[in-house]
Every structure is written in structure tokens, then in C-alpha cells.
C-alpha positions in Angstrom: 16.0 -5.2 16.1 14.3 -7.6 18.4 12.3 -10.5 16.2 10.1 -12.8 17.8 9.8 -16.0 15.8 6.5 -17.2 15.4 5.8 -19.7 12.7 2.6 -19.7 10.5 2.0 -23.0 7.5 0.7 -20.4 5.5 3.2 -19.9 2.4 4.1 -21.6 -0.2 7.1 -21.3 -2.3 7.7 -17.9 -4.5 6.8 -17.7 -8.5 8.4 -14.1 -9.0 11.0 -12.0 -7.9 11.1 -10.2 -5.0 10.2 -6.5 -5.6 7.8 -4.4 -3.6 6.8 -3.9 0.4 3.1 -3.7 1.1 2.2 -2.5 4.8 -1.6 -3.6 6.1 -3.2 -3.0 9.5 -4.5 -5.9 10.7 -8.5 -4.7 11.2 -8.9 -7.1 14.3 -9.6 -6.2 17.8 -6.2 -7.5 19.3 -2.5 -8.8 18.0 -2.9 -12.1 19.7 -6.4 -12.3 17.4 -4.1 -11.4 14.0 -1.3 -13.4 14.7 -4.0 -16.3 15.4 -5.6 -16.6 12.3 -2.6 -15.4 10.3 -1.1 -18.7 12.3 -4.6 -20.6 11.2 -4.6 -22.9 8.1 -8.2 -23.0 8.1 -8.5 -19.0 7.0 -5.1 -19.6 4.6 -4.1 -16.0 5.4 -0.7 -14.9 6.9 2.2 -12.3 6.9 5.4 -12.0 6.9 5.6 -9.6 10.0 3.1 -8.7 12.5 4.3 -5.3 14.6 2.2 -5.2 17.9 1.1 -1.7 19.5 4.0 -1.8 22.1 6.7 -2.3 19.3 7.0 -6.1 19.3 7.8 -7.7 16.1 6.8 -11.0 15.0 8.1 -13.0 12.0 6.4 -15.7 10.8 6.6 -16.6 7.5 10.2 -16.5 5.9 11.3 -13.9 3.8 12.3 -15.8 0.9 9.0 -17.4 1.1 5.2 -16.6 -0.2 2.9 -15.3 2.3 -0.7 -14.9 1.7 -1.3 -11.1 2.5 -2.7 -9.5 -0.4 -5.0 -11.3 -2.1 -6.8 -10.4 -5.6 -5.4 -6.8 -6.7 -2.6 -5.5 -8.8 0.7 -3.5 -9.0 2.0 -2.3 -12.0 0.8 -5.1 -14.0 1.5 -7.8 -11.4 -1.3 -8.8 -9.9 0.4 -11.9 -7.9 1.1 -9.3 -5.6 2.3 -12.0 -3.0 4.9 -13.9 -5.1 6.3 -10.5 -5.5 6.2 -8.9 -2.2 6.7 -8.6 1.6 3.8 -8.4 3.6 3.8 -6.1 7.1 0.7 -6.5 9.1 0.3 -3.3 11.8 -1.3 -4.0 14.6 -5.0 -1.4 14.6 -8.4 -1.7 14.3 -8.7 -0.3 11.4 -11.8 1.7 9.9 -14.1 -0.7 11.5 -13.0 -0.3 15.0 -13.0 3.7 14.8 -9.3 3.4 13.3 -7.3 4.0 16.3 -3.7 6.2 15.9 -0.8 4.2 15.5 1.3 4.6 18.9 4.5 5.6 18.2 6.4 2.5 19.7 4.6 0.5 17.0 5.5 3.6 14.4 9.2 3.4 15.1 9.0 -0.4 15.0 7.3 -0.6 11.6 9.8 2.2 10.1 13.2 0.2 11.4 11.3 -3.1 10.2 10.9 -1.5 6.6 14.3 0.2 6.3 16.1 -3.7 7.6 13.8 -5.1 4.4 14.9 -2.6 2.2 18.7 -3.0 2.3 18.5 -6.9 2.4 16.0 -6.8 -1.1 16.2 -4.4 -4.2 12.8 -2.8 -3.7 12.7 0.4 -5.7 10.6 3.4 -3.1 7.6 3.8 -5.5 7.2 -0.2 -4.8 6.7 0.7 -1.0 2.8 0.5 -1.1 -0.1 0.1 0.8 -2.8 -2.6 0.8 -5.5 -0.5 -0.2 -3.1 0.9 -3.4 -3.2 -2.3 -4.9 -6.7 -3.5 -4.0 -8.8 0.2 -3.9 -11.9 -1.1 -4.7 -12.0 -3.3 -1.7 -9.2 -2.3 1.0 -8.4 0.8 3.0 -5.7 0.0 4.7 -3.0 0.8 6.2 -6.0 3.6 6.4 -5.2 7.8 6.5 -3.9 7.7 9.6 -0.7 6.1 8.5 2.8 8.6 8.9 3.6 8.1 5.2 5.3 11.1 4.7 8.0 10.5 7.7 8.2 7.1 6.2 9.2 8.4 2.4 11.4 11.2 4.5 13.4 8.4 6.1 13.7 6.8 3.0 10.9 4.3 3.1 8.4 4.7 0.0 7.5 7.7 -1.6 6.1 11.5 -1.1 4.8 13.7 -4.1 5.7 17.3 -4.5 2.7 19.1 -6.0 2.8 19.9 -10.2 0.1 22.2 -11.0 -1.6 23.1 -14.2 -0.7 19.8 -15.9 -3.7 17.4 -15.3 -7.0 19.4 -15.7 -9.6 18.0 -12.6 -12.6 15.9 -13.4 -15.1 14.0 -11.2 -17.2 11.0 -11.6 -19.5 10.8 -14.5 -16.8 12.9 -16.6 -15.6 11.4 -20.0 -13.1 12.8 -22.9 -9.6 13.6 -22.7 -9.1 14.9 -19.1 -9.8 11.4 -17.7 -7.9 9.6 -20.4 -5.0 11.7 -18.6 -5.7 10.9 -15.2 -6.2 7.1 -16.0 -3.2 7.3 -17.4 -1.0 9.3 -14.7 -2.4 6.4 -11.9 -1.1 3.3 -14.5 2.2 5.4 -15.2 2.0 5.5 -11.2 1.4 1.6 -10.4 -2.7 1.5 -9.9 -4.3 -1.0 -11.7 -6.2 1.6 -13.7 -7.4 1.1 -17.1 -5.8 3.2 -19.8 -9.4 4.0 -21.3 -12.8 4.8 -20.0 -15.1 7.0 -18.6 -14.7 8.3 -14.7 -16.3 5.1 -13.2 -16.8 3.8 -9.5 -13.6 1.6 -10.3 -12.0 4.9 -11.3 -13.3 7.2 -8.2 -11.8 4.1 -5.8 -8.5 4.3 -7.0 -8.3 7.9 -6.6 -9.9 7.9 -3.2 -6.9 5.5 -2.2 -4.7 7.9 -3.5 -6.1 10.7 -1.3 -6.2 8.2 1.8 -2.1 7.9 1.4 -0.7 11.2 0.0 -4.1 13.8 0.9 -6.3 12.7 3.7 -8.0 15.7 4.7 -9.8 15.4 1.3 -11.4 11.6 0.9 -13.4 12.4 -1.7 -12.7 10.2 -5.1 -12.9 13.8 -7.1 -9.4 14.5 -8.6 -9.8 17.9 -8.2 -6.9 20.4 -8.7 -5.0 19.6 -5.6 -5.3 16.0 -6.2 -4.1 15.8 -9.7 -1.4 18.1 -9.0 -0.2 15.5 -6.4 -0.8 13.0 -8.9 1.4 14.5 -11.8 4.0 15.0 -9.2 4.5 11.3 -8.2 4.3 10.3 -11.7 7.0 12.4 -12.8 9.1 11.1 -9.6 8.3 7.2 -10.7 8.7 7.5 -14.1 12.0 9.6 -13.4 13.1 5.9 -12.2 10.7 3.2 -14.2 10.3 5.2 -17.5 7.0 4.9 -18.7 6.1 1.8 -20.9 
């Protein structure tokens, strides 16, 4: 793969090992606009990798260094999410510029980019996220639009098989031992979701960016049958690899 070298003074040096992939869009109207400011020290923001529209990849921070992609958020406990991470910034709109479909140039770029990272580092597939998993109460991206089944199907992050009947639904304003459950399913998954509490707005925006990745014809926050059942099913398939406590 083609890598176009373009250097941002954005990083600093790592504090943590290296262990999950997050992918972003960039929410901006154009690349060059990204790759400026990521480039900027004023805004002290930056990526590893930008991936244009047309396929182009840009590098510019170092791999073994700390770019400043994620900011406040969390990951199964870690919530110096860029000391532990690579950061891949797609080119889109995002939600506030009508969130545009990813062409598939940039798709197929993205997917090669991801499966090169993930045989040069020992990230585990249920540490492939997105931005908005570890930040759902203030991100959204890489948005709904994002492929990630045919990235989990070539071997790039994650994709849950339905388990019924196991967590009973709830919705906000619910309390009592159904949301204990579902609290706990999302931490067993990686969210940053408390182990105890009442279905709260913190609560409905994790599960919201659940639906946005694994069931976006239904953005709704409820974790309603369907949802839970996809819920259990990725718990079971991350805790068949990172037991649980």
C-alpha cells in the first residue's frame, strides 16, 4: 500500500501499550481541511492516518508514537485511549454535512490500512472500535454508514450473532435488575458503562452507539429485544477471549 508521508507536531511520546484501533471520520468539509488542522499545533489534534475519498493514504504521526485523536472517553477501563491506540481518520462529512456514503476506493483503502496495522501490533478484534464507542455521549462517528460488518468479515473488528432470551429489554427511566444486566453486558463488552444505576441519558448514549455500529436501522437508545440480543451475543464473543473481570 501506497503511503503518503505527511508530518504533523502533534504527538507526544506513548505512556501504555499498544492495544486497540479506533477509526473516526473526519466531520470536515474536505481532506486537505482535516489534514490541515490535524497538521496545526494551534488545535493540538492529529492522527495517525488520514484515508482521502479517492483512496489516498496519509501518515503523519508515527506509529510507535501518541497521536491526539480521541480525546476524553474510555475503553475497557483505559480511558487514555490515545497512549493505547492507533487513530484512523476517514475522510466524510460526517452527521453534520448530511453524512455522505463512504466511496468504496476510500472503503477498500481503510480495510487494507486496518488489516497492515493489525499484523504489525497485537490488537485483539473486540479492541477494533469506533470513536463514538468510546466517547457515546459526545461522538458519532465513524457514524451508521460505516461497512462494519465486511470489516469484522475480513477480519478487522468484530460482528455479533444475535442471543435471544437472555437480557430482558428496558428503556430509559427503567430501574431494577434488567438494567443492572445490561449495564453490565456493555462493561463486560468495553463501554465505559457503570456497573450500577438506573437507565440514564449516559446509559441511553452508550446504547444508541451500540445501535449506530452493529443495528442502524434502529437509532433509538431503547435496548429493546433485538438490541440486547445483539448485545449478549458480542459479550459472549469478547469474553470468550478477555474473560470477564
Amino acid at each position: 500500500m501506497a503511503v503518503i508521508t505527511r508530518p504533523s507536531p502533534n504527538f507526544n511520546d506513548r505512556r501504555l501499550p499498544l492495544s486497540m484501533l479506533v477509526l473516526h471520520y473526519t466531520g470536515m468539509e474536505t481532506g486537505e481541511a482535516a489534514i490541515e488542522r490535524l497538521c496545526d499545533p494551534e488545535f493540538s489534534v492529529s492522527a495517525h492516518y488520514v484515508v482521502e475519498e479517492d483512496g489516498r493514504v496519509f501518515q503523519l504521526v508515527s506509529e510507535d508514537k501518541r497521536a491526539w485523536h480521541a480525546g476524553k472517553g474510555v475503553w475497557r477501563g483505559c480511558s487514555d485511549i490515545n497512549s493505547a491506540s492507533i487513530g484512523v481518520e476517514i475522510v466524510n462529512g460526517g452527521h453534520d454535512f448530511g453524512l455522505p456514503d463512504y466511496p468504496e476506493a476510500q472503503i477498500e483503502a481503510v480495510l487494507a490500512l486496518c488489516q497492515g496495522i493489525l499484523v504489525r501490533h497485537p490488537i485483539k478484534a473486540c479492541d477494533v472500535i469506533g470513536h463514538s464507542d468510546l466517547a457515546p455521549d459526545r461522538k458519532q462517528d465513524p457514524g451508521e454508514k460505516f461497512p462494519w460488518k465486511r470489516f469484522a468479515e475480513a477480519g478487522v473488528g468484530l460482528w455479533p450473532q444475535a442471543v435471544p432470551s437472555v437480557l430482558p429489554p428496558c428503556a430509559p427511566g427503567d430501574e431494577g435488575e434488567a438494567v443492572t444486566a445490561l449495564r453490565q453486558a456493555l462493561c463486560d463488552i468495553g463501554y465505559g458503562a457503570e456497573p450500577a444505576g438506573a437507565y440514564d441519558q449516559a446509559l441511553k448514549a452508550v446504547v444508541l452507539a451500540f445501535q449506530r455500529r452493529f443495528r442502524s436501522q434502529a437509532l433509538t437508545g431503547v435496548a429493546d429485544e433485538e438490541t440486547c440480543a445483539l448485545i449478549e451475543g458480542l459479550r459472549r464473543q469478547v469474553t470468550s477471549v478477555i474473560p470477564k473481570g
